[in-house]
C-alpha positions in Angstrom: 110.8 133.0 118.6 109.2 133.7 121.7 105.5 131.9 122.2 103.4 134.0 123.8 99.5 133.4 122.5 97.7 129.8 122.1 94.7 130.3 120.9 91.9 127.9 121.5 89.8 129.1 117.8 92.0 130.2 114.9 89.8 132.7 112.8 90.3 132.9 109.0 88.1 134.7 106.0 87.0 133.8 102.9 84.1 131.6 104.2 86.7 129.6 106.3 85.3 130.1 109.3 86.6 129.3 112.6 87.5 126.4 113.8 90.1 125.0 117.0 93.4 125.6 116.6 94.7 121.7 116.2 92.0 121.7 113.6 93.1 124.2 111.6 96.9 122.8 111.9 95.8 119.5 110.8 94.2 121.2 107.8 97.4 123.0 107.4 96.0 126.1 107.4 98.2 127.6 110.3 101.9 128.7 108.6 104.5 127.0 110.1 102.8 124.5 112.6 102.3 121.1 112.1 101.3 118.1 113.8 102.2 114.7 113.9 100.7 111.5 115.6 102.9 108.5 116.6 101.7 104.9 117.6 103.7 101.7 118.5 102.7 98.4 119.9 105.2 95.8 121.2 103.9 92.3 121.7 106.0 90.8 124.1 107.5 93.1 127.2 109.3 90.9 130.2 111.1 91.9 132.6 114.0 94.0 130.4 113.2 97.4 129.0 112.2 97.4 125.6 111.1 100.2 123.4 107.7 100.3 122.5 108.1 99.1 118.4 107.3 95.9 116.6 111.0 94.3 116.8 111.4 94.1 120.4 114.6 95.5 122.4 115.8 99.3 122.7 115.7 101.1 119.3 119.1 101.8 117.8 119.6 105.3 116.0 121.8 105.8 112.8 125.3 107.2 113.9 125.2 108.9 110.5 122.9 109.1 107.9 122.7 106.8 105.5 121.1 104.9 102.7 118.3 102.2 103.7 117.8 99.2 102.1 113.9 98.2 101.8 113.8 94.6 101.9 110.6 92.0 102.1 111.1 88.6 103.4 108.7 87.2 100.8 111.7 88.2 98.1 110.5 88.5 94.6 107.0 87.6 95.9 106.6 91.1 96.6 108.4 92.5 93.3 106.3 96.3 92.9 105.5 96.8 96.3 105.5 100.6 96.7 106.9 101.5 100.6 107.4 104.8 101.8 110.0 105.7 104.1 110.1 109.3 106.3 112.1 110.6 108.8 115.2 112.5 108.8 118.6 113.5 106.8 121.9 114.5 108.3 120.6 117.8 109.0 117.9 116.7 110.9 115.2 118.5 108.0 112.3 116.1 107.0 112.5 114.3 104.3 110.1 111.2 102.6 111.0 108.7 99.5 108.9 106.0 98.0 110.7 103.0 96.5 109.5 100.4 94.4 110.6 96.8 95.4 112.5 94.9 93.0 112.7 91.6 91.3 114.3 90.3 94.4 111.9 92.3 96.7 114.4 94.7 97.6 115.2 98.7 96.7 117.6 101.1 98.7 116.7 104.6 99.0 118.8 107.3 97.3 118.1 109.7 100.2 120.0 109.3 103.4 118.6 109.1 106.7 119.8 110.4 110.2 116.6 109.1 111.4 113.5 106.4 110.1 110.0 107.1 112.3 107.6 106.1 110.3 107.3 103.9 106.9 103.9 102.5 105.0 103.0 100.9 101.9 102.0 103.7 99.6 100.8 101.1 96.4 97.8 99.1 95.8 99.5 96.1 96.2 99.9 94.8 99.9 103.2 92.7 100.4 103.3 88.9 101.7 105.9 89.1 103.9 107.1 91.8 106.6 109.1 94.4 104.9 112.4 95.9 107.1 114.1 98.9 106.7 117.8 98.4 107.8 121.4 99.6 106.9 124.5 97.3 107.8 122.4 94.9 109.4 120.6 96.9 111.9 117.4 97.2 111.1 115.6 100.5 112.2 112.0 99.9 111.0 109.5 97.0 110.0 105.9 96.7 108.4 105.1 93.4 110.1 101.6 93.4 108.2 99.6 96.7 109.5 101.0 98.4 106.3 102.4 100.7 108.2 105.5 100.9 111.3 104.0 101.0 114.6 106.7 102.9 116.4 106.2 104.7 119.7 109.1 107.0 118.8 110.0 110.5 117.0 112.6 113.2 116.5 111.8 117.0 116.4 113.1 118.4 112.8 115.0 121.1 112.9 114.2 124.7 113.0 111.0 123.7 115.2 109.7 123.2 119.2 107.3 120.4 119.6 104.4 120.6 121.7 103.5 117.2 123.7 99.6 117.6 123.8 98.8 114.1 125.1 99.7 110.5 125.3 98.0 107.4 125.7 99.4 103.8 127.1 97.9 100.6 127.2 98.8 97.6 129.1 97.6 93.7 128.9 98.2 90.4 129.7 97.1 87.0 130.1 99.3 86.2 133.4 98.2 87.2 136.6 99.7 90.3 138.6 102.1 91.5 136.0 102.7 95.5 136.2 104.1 97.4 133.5 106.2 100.1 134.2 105.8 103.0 131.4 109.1 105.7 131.1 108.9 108.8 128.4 112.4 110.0 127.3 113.8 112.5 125.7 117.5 113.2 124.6 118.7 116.5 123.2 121.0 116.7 120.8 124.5 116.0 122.4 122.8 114.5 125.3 121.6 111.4 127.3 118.1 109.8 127.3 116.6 111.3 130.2 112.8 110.0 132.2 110.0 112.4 131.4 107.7 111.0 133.0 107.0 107.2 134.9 104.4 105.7 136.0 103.1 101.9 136.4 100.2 100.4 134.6 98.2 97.2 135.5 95.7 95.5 132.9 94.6 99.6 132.1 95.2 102.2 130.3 96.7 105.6 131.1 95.7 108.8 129.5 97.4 112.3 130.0 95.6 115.4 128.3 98.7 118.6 129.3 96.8 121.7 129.2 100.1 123.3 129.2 101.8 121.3 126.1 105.4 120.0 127.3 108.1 122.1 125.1 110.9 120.1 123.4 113.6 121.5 121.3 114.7 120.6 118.1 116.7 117.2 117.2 116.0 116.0 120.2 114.7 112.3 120.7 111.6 111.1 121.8 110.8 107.6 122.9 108.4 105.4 124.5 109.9 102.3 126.5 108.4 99.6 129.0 109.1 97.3 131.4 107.1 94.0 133.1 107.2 93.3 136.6 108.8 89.5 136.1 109.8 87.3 133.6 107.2 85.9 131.4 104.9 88.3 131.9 103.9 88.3 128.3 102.8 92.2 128.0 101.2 93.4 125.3 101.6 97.7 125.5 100.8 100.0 123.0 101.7 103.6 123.4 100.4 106.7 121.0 101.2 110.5 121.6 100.1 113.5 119.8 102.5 116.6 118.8 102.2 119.9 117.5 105.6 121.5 116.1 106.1 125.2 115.6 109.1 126.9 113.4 110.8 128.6 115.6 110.5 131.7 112.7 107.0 131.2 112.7 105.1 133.9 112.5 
């Protein structure tokens, strides 16, 4: 499907009303466009690229899809502990499971998963220790006590084109005269991971409203990654970006 109107005010009866368009996707009111928001925060960025996500290093993606074992490091501590995991399954369609930690403060999902972007505890009962979601010991998300995985990272499901509306990036540090150095990149399915977008950043933020929303396909990659200026730098960056996707059949 071709797109060829973006309207700024969707219009709908029934008392409804109108309202802007990301509005009325949030509410779900618009068929077959959503919208997703993605944060991550890394703690420590020296001078070697690192994705921004709580574990430190450059993100490693399933080969396959497969099972993930939900594991806390407070073991039975956190026996009940209800975590929710979402991302992807070997056909790149969304797909969500809660699991309910065990006696040992484990579970493994019965969905596979091509990709993990996002996982939260979904209980009333907040866990002791940080929870990891991992498969043959690689671990591919962690609740390090937010409740939730702050991952500046995301894969376009099947069947839809997202729309990158904005991003935000925010760099700090204690040292003096440490730059980050901020890359957005994308890989399409088959592909590499190719620069978006780079740009330095020095005790700031950077904001980038696109008029035009930035097009990207389906199962393709997305990822935030930084880099200090020197060793023991000691950044701190945090990186958030905002997405509307469209089926491609929408109508």
């Amino acid at each position: 499907m071709s797109i060829t109107h973006y309207p700024e005010v969707v219009t709908f009866g029934g008392g409804v009303g109108d309202y802007p368009y990301p509005l009325q996707v949030s509410r779900g009111l618009v068929e077959g466009h959503k919208r997703v928001f993605k944060f991550g925060y890394n703690t420590e960025i020296q001078n070697v690229e690192e994705t921004i996500w709580e574990n430190g290093g450059i993100y490693a993606y399933p080969s396959s899809a497969v099972a993930m074992t939900v594991t806390s490091a407070s073991g039975a501590t956190d026996n009940g502990v209800l975590v929710t995991v979402q991302g992807l399954d070997s056909s790149y369609n969304e797909i969500s499971e809660e699991v309910t930690l065990a006696g040992s403060g484990t579970a493994t999902t019965t969905a596979t998963f091509l990709r993990v972007y996002r996982a939260f505890i979904s209980g009333s009962t907040e866990p002791d220790g940080v929870i990891s979601i991992a498969n043959g010991g690689t671990t591919y998300a962690s609740i390090n006590g937010d409740h939730q995985t702050l991952m500046a990272l995301w894969t376009v499901p099947a069947g839809y084109t997202a729309y990158l509306f904005q991003y935000d990036v925010t760099a700090f540090t204690e040292q003096n005269n440490k730059v980050a150095t901020i890359r957005i990149l994308t890989r399409e399915l088959n592909g590499v991971f190719r620069t978006q977008h780079i740009f330095d950043t020095f005790q700031d933020s950077f904001h980038q409203a696109l008029e035009a929303p930035i097009p990207i396909p389906e199962k393709t990659d997305i990822e935030f990654r930084a880099v200090a200026s020197s060793n023991n730098a000691d950044l701190k960056i945090s990186a958030a970006f905002d997405i509307i996707y469209i089926a491609n059949t929408a109508p």
